[in-house]
N, C-alpha and C positions, 0 to 999 in steps of 0.2 A: 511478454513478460516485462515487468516493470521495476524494475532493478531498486533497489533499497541497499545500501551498504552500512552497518552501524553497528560500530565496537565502544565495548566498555566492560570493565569491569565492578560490579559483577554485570555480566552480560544482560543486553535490554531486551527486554520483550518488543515487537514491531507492531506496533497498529497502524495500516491503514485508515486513511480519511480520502472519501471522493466530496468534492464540491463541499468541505467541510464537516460531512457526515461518516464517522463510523462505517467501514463497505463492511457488510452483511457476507460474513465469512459462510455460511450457513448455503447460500448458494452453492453448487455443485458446478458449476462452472466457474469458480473462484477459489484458488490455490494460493495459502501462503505459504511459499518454499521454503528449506530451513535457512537458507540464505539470509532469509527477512523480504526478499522480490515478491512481489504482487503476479500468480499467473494467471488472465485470462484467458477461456477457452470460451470457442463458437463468441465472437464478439460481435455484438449488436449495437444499434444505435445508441441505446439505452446506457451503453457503458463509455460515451461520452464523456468528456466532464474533466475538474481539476482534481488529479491525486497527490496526496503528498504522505511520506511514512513519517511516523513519530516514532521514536529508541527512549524509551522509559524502562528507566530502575530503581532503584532504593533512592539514588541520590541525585535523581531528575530528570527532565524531558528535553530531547534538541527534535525539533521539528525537520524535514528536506526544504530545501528549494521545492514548490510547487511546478507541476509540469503539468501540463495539458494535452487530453490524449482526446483525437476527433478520429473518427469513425468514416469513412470515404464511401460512397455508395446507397 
């Protein structure tokens, strides 16, 4: 899990970005909690890379600090 924490009112929507792309929620091995957290499940090399969440609402976007997630094995 990839922890996202982002308050505002009115409350923001969470998009994930990996390596600046949009992650493909559509995958079934990718879970956005109602937290706003990123869960990966069965993690592969593929899911490598830099994510970072964006909090957007009516009244703007604050981007995370980017973190980099590597894959061992």
């Amino acid at each position: 899990i990839i922890v996202c924490l982002a308050f505002g009112i009115p409350k923001p929507q969470i998009l994930w970005l990996k390596d600046s792309i949009p992650v493909d929620l559509t995958d079934p091995r990718l879970t956005l909690l109602e937290s706003g957290s990123l869960q990966i499940r069965e993690i592969k090399k593929s899911d490598e890379g830099q994510y970072e969440c964006v909090a957007i609402n009516e009244l703007g976007s604050a981007h995370s600090h980017p973190g980099k997630l590597y894959v061992k094995g």
